[in-house]
Backbone as CSV, one residue per row, in Angstrom:
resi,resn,N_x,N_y,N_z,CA_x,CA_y,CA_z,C_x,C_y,C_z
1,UNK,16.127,-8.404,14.272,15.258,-7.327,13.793,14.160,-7.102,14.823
2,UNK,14.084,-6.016,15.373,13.279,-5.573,16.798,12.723,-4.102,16.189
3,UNK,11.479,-4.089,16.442,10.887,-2.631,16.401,11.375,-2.099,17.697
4,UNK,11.431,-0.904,17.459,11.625,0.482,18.249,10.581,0.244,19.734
5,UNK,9.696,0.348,19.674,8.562,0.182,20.684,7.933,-1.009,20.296
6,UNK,7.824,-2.096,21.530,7.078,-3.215,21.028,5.801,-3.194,20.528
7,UNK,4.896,-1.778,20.909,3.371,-1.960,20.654,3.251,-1.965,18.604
8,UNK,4.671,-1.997,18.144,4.223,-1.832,17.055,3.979,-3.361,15.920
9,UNK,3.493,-3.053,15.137,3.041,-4.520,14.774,2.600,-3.541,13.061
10,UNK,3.320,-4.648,11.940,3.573,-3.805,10.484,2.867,-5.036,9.802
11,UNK,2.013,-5.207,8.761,1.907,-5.806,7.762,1.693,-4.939,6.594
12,UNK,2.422,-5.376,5.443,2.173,-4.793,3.894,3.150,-5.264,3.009
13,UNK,3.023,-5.038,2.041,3.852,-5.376,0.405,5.054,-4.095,0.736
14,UNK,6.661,-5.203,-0.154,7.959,-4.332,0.302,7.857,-3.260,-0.784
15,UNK,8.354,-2.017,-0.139,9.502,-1.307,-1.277,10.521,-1.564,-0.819
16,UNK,11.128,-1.817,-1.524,12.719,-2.198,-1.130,13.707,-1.057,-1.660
17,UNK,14.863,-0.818,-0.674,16.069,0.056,-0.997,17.292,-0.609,-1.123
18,UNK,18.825,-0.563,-2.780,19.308,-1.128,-2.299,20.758,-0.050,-1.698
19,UNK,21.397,-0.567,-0.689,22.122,0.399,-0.161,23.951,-0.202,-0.497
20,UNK,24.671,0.991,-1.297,26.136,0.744,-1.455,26.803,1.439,-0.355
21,UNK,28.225,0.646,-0.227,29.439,0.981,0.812,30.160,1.937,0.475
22,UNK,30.825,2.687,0.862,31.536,3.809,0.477,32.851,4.114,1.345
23,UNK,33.788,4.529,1.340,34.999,5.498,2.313,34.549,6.280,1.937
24,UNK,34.101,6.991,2.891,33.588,8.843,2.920,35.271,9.731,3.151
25,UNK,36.264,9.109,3.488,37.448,9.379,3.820,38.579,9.322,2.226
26,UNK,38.005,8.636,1.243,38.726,8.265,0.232,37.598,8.468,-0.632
27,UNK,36.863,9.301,-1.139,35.779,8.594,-2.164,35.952,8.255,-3.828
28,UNK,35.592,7.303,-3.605,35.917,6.894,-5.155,35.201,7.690,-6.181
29,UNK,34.938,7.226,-7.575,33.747,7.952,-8.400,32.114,7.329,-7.549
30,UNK,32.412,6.034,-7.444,31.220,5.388,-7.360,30.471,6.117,-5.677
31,UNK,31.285,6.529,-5.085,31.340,7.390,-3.943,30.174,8.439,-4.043
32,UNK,31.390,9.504,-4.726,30.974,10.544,-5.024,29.559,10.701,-5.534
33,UNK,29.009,9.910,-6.655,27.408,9.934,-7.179,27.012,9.533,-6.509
34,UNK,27.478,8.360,-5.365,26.262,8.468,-4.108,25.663,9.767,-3.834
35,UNK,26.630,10.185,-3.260,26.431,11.268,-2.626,25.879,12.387,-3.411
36,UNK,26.202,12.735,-4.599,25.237,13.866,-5.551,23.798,13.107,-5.503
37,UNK,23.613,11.724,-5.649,22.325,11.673,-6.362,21.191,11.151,-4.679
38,UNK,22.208,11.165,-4.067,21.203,11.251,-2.196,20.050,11.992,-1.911
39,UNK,19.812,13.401,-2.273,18.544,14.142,-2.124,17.604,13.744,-3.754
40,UNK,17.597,13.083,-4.423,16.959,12.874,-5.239,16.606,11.206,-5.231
41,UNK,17.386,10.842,-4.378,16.977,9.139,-3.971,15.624,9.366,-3.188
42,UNK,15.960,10.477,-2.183,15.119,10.309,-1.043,13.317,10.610,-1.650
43,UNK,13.741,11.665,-2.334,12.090,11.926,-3.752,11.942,10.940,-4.013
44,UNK,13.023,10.201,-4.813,12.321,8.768,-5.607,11.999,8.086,-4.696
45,UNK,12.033,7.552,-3.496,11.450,6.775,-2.339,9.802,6.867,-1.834
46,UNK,10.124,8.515,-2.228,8.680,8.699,-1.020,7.168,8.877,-2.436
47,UNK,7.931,8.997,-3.711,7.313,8.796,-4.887,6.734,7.858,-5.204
48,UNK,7.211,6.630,-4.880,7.192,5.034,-5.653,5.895,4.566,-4.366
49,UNK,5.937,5.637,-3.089,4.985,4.858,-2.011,3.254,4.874,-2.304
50,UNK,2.798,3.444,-1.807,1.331,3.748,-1.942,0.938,3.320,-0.270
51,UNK,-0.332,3.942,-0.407,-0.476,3.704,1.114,-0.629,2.254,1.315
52,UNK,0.680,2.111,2.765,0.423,0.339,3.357,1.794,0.232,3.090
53,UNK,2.375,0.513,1.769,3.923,0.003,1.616,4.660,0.285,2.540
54,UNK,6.193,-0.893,2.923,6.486,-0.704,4.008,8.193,-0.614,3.573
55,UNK,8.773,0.418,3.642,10.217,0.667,3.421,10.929,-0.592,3.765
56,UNK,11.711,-1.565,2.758,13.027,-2.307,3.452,14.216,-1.801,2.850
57,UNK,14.962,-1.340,3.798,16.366,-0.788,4.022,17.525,-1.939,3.606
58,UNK,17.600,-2.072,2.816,19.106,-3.142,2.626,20.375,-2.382,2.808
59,UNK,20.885,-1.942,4.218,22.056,-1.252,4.661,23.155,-1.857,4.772
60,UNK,22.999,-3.281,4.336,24.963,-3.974,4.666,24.782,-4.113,5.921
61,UNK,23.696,-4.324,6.913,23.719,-4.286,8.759,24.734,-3.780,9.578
62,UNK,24.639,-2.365,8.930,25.643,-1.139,9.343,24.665,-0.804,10.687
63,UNK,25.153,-1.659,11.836,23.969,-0.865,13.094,24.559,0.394,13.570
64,UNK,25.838,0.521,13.421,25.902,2.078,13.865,25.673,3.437,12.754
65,UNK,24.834,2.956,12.094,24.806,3.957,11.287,23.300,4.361,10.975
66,UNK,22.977,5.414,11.537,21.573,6.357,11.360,20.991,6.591,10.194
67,UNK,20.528,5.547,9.814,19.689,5.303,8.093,18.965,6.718,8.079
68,UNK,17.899,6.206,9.034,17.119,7.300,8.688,16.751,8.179,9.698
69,UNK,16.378,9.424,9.894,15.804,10.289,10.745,14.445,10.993,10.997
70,UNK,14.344,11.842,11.864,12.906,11.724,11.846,12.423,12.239,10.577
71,UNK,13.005,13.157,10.292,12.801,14.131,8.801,12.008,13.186,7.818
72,UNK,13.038,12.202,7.689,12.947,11.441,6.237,11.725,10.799,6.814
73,UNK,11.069,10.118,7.580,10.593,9.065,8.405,8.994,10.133,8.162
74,UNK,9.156,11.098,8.555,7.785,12.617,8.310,7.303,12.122,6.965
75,UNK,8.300,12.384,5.688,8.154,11.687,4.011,7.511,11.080,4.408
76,UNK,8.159,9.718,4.776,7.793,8.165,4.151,6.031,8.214,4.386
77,UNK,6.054,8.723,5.696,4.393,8.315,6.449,3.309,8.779,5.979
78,UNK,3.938,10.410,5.426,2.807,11.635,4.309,2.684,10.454,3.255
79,UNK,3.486,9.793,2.775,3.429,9.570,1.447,2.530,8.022,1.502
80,UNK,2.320,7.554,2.657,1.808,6.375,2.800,1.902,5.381,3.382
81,UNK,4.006,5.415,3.980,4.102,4.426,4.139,3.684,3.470,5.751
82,UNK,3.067,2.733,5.924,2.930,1.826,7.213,3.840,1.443,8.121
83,UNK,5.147,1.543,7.470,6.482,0.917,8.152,7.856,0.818,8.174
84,UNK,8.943,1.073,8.861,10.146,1.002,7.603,11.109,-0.233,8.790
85,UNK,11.800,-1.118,7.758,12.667,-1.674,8.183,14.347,-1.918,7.602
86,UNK,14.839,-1.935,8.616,16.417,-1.705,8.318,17.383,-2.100,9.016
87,UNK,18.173,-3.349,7.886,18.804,-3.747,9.186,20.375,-2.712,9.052
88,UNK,19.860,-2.194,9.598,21.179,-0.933,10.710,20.737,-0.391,12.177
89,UNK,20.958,0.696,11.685,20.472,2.093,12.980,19.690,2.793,12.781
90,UNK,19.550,3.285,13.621,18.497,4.720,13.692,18.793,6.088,13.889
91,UNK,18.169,7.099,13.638,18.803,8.265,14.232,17.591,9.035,14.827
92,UNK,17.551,9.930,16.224,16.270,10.638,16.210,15.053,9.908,16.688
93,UNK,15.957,8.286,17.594,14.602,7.392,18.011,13.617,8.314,18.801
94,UNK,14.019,8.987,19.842,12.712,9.086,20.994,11.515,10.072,19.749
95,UNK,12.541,10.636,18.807,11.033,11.627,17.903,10.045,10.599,17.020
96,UNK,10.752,9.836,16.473,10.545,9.376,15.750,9.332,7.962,16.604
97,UNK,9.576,7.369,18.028,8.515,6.636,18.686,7.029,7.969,19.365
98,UNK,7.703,8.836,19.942,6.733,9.438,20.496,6.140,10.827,19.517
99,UNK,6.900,11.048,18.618,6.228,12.082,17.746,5.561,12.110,15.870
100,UNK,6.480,11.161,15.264,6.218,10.636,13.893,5.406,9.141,13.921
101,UNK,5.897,8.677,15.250,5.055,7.364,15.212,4.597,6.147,13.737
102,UNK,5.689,5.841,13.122,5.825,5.194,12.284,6.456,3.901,12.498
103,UNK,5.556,2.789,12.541,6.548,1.783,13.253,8.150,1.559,12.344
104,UNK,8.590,1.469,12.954,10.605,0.866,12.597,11.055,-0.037,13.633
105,UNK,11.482,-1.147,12.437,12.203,-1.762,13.061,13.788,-2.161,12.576
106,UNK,14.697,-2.384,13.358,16.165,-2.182,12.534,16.964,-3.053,13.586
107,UNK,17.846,-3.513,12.754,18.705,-5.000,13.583,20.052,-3.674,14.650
108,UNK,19.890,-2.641,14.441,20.898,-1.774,15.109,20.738,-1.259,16.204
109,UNK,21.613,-0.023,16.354,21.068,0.888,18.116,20.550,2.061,17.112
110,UNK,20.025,2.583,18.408,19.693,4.727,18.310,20.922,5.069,18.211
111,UNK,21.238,6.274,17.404,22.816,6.548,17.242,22.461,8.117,16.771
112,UNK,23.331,8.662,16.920,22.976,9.887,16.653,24.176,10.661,15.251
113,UNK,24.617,9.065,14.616,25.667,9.385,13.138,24.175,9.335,12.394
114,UNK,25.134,9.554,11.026,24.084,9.252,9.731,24.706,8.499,8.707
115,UNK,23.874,7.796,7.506,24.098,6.893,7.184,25.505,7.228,6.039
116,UNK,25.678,8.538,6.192,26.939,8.835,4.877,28.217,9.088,5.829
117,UNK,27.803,9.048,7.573,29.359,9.164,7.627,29.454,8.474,8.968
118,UNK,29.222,7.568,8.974,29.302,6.381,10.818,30.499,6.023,10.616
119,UNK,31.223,5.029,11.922,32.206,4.353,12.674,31.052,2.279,12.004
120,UNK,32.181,2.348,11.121,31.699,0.826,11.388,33.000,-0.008,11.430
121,UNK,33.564,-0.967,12.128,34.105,-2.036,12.464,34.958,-0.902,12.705
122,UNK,35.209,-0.048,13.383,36.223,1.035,13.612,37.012,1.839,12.942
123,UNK,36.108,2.020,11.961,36.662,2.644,10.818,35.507,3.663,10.355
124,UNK,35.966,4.896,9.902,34.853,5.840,8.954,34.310,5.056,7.749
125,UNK,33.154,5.221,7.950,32.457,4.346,6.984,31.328,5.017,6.439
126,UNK,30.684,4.875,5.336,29.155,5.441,4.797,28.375,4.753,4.125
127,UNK,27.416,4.471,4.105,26.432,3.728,3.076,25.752,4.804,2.638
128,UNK,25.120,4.792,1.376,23.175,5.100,0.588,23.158,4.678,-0.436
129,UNK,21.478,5.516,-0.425,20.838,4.264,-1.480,21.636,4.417,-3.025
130,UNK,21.227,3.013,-3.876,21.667,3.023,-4.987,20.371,2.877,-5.785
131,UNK,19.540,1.949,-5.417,18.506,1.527,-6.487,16.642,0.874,-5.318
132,UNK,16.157,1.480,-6.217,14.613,0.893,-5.852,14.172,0.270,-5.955
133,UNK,13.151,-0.742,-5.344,12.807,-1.842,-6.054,13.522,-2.850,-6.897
134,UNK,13.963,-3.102,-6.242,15.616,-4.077,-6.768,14.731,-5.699,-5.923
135,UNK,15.375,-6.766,-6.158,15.557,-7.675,-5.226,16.829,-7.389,-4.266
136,UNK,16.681,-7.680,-2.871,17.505,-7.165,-1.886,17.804,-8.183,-1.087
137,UNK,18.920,-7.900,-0.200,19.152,-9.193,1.006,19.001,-7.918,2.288
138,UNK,18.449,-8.178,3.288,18.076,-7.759,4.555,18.082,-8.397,5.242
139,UNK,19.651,-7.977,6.318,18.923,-8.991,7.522,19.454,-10.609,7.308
140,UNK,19.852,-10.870,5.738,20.293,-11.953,5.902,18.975,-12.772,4.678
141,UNK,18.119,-12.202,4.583,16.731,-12.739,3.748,16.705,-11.985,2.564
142,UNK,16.542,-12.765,1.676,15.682,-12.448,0.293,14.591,-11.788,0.566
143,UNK,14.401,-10.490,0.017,13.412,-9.663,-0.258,12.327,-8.937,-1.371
144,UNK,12.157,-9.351,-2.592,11.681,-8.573,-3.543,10.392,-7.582,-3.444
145,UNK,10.390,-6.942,-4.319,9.504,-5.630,-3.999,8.051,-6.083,-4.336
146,UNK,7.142,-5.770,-3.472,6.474,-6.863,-3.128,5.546,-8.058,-2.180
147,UNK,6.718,-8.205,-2.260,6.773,-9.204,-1.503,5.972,-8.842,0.396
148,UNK,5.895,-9.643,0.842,4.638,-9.269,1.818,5.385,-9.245,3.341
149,UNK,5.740,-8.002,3.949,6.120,-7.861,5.036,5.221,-8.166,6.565
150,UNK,5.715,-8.975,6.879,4.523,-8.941,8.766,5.929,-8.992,10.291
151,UNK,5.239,-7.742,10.788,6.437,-7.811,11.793,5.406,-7.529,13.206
152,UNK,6.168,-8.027,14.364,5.776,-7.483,15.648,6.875,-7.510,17.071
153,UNK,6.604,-7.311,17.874,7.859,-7.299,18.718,8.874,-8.436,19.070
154,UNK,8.427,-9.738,18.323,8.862,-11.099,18.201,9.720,-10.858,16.905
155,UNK,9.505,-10.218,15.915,10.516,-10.176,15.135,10.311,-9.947,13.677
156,UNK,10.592,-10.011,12.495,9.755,-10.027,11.114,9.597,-11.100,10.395
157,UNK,9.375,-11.119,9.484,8.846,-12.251,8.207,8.930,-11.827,7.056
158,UNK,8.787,-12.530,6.128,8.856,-12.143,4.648,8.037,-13.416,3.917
159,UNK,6.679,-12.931,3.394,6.447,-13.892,2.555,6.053,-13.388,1.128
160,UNK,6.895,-14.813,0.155,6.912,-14.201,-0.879,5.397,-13.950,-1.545
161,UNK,5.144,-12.968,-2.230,4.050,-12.756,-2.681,3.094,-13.556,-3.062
162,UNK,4.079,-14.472,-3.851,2.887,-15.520,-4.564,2.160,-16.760,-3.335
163,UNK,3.113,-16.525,-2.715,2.433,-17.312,-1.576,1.759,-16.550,-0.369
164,UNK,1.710,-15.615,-0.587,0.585,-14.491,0.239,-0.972,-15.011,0.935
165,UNK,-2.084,-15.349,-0.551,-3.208,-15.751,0.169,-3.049,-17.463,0.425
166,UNK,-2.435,-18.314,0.036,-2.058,-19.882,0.644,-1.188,-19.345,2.369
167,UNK,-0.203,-18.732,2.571,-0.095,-18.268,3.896,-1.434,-17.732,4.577
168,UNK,-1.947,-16.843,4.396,-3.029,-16.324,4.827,-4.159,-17.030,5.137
169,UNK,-4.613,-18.233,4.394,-5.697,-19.139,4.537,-4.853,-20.132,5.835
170,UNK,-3.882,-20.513,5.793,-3.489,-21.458,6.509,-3.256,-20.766,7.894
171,UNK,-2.324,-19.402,7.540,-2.277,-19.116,9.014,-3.958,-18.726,9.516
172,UNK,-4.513,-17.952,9.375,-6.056,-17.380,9.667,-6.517,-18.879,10.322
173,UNK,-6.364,-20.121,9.775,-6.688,-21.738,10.338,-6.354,-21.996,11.348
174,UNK,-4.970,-21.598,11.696,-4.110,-21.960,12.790,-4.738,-21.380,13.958
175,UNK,-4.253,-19.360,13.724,-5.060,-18.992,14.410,-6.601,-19.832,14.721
176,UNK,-7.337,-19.680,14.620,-8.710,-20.486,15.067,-9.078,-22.119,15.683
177,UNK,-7.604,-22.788,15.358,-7.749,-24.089,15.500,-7.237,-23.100,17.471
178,UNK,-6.140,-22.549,17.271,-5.082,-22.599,18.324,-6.030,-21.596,19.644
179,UNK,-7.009,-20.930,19.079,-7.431,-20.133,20.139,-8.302,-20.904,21.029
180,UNK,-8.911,-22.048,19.892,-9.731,-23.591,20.515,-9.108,-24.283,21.286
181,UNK,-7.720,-24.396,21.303,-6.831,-25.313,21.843,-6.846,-24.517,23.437
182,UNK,-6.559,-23.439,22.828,-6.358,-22.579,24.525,-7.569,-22.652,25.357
183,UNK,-9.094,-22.709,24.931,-10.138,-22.873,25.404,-9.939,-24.324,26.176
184,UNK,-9.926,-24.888,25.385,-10.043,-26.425,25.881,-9.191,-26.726,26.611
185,UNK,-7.800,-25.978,26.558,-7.189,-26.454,27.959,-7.169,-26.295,29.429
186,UNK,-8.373,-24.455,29.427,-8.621,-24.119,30.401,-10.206,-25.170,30.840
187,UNK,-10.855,-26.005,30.311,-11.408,-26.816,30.503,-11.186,-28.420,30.772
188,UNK,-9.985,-28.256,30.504,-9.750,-29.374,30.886,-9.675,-30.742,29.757
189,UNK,-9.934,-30.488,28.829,-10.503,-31.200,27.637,-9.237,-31.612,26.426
190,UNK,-8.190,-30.713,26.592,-7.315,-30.727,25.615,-5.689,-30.695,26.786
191,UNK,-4.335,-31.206,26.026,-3.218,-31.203,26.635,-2.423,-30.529,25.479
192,UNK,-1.811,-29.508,25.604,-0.838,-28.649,24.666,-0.275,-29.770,24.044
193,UNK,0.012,-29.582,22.834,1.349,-30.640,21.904,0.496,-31.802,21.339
194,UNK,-0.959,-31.782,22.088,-1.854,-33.278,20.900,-2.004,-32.756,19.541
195,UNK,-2.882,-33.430,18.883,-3.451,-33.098,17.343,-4.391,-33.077,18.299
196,UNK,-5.295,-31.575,17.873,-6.842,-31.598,18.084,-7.840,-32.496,16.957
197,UNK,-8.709,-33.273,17.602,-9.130,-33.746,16.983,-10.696,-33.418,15.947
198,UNK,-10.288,-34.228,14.750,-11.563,-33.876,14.042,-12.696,-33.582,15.110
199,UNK,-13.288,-34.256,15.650,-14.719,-34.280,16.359,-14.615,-33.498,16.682
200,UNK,-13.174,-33.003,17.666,-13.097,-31.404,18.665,-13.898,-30.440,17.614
201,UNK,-13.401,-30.337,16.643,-13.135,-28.987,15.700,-14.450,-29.236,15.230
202,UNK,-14.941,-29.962,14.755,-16.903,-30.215,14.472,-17.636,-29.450,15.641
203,UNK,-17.337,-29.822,16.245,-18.023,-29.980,18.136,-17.873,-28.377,17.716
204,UNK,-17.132,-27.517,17.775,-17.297,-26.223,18.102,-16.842,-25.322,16.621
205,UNK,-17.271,-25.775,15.465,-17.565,-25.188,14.557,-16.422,-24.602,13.217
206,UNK,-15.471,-25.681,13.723,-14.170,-25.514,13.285,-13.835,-26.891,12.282
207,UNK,-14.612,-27.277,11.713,-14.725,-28.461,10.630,-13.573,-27.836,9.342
208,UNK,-13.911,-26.769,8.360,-13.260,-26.404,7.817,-11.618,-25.849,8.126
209,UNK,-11.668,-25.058,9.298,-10.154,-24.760,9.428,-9.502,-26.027,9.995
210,UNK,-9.854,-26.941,10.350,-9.352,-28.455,11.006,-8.893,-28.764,9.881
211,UNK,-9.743,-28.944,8.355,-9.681,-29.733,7.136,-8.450,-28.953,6.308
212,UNK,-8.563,-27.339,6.594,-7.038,-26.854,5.586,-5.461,-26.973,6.394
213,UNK,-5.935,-27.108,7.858,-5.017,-27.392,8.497,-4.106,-29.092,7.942
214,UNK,-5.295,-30.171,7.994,-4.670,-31.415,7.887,-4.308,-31.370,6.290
215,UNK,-4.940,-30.869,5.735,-4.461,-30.797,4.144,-2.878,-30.381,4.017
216,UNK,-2.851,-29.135,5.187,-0.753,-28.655,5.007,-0.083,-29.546,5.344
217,UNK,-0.521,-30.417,6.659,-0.234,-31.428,7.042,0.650,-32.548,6.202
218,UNK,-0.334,-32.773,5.344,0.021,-33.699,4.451,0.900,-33.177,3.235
219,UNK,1.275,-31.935,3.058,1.925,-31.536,1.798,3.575,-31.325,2.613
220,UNK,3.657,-31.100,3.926,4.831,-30.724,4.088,5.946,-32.167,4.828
């Protein structure tokens, strides 16, 4: 999972999409109401958004297949959203980095199919959405709606909600222990890979994030 342009960097709570398989070549019933109820999915999407929410795409990691375009991507951003991720494709990348500017990130290529009628494993193939706010698999991860998205050009995350501000206190620690660490090594004072020590973290005002740090320490 790679954003589009590395400068982009997403945190927020999921909406989640979940996405069914289809033969666009054979369509079944279950097919067919994809496809009628597709322009009224895309309303219910950009409806359910509050500003910060960040689209997850549960596509079956159909990468050749153009989830979304710039069009839809225009929605999501009016309506609020901070981000969308998907593990497929894209369609409409260069508009969508240099003109809608919405970070995306998606386990696929730029492709110029769409998501109701791509080439997957060499075959005509289609996905869309079925349901909102569902629990989802993306990517290979458990997702619920919710749940707290953080991505950057290294890759994404998912933490579950309830563990939101216990992540947040601990990482915010890390950060601060680790920016000390980098100080001190350009001084000479510290060697990458020690435990910084209590005194260090007194010495320069870091008593408390030292103390929630050794506390995780001990729970994991």
């Amino acid at each position: 999972m790679r954003p589009i342009d590395v400068s982009y960097k997403i945190c927020g709570p999921a909406v989640t999409v979940r996405y069914l398989s289809f033969d666009p070549m054979n369509l079944s019933t279950e097919g067919e109401q994809l496809q009628k109820d597709y322009p009224e999915m895309i309303i219910k999407m950009n409806k359910v958004l509050s500003p910060g929410d960040i689209i997850v795409a549960a596509t079956l990691g159909r990468s050749d297949a153009g989830v979304f375009g710039d069009g839809i991507l225009y929605g999501f951003k009016a309506y609020g959203a901070s981000g969308v991720i998907v593990d497929g494709g894209e369609r409409d990348v260069p508009i969508i980095r240099e003109e809608v500017k919405i970070p995306v990130f998606m386990t696929g290529t730029a492709t110029p199919t769409i998501a109701a009628w791509h080439i997957y494993e060499g075959k005509p193939a289609g996905v869309l959405p079925k349901e909102i706010n569902v629990p989802v698999i993306c990517d290979g991860v458990r997702v619920r709606p919710g749940d707290i998205i953080i991505g950057d050009e290294c890759g994404v995350i998912v933490i579950p909600v309830e563990y939101a501000d216990e992540v947040a206190k601990f990482g915010g620690a890390i950060e601060d222990i680790e920016k000390l660490e980098r100080e001190l090594i350009t001084k000479g004072e510290y060697v990458h890979g020690q435990r910084l020590s209590e005194e260090q973290a007194k010495q320069y005002g870091l008593e408390r994030e030292w103390s929630i740090l050794d506390k995780f320490r001990k729970t994991v």
